[in-house]
C-alpha positions as CSV (number, residue, x, y, z in Angstrom):
1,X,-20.0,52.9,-71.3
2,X,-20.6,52.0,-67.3
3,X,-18.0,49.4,-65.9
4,X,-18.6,46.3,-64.4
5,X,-17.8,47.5,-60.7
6,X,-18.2,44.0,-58.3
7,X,-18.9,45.0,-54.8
8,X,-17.5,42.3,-51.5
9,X,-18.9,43.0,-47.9
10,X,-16.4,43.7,-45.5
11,X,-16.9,44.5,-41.6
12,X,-13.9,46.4,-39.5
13,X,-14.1,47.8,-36.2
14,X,-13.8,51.0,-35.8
15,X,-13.2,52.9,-32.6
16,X,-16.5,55.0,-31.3
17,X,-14.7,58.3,-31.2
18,X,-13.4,57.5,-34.9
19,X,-17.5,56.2,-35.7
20,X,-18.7,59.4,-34.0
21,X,-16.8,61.6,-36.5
22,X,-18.0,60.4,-39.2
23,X,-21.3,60.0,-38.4
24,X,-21.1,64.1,-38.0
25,X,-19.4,64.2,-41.3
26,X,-22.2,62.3,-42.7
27,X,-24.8,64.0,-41.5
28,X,-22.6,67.5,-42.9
29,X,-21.7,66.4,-46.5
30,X,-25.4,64.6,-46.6
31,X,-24.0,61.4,-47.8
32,X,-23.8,57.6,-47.1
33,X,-21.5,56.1,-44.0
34,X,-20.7,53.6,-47.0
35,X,-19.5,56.9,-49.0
36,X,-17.2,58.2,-46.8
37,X,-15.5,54.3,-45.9
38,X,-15.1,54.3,-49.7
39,X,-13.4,57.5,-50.1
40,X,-11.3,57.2,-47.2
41,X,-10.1,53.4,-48.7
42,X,-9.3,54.5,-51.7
43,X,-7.6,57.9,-50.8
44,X,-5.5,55.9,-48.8
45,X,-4.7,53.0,-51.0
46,X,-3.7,56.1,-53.5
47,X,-1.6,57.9,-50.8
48,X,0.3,54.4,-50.6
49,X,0.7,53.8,-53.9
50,X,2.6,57.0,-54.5
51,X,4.4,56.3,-51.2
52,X,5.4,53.4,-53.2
53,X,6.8,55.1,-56.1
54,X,8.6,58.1,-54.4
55,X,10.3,55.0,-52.1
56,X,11.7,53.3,-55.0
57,X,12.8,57.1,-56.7
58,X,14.8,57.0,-53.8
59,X,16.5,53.8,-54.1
60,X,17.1,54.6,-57.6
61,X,18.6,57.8,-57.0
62,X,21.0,55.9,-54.1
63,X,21.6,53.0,-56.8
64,X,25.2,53.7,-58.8
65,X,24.6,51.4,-61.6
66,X,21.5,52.2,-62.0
67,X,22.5,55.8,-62.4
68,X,25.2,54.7,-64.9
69,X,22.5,53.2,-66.7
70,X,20.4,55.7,-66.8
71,X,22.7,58.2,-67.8
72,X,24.0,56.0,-70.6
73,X,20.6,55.5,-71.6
74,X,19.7,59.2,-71.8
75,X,22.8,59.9,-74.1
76,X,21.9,57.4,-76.7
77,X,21.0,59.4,-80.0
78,X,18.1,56.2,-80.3
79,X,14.3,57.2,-81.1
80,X,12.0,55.6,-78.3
81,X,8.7,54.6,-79.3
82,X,5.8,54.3,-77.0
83,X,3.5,51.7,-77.1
């Protein structure tokens, strides 16, 4: 099954150093300029997201009553279920 995937122009400068760069990487991994913006995007939406996630570990781990909680949780003798 192939997923609907809608595509939106965008534009962005870039600075010539940073365009020549990639031009040479194009031309060495013998794919599209529009391959290696992709890539790059998402690699560093994904490096963000995770950012995200180890920032708000760390608030949780500075958080007391969330740590009481948590710990009170994890001693229940309750079955989870997952949905």
């Amino acid at each position: 099954m192939t997923a609907n995937i809608s595509y939106e122009k965008v534009s962005f400068n870039l600075p010539s150093d940073i365009k020549s760069e990639v031009v040479k990487l194009k031309e060495t991994m013998h794919v599209s300029l529009n391959t290696i913006y992709k890539t790059a995007i998402s690699e560093y939406v994904q490096r963000q997201e995770v950012k995200r996630w180890e920032d708000a570990a760390k608030l949780a781990s500075k958080d007391n009553e969330y740590q009481k909680l948590s710990k009170e949780l994890s001693e229940t003798e309750e079955d989870f279920y997952e949905y």
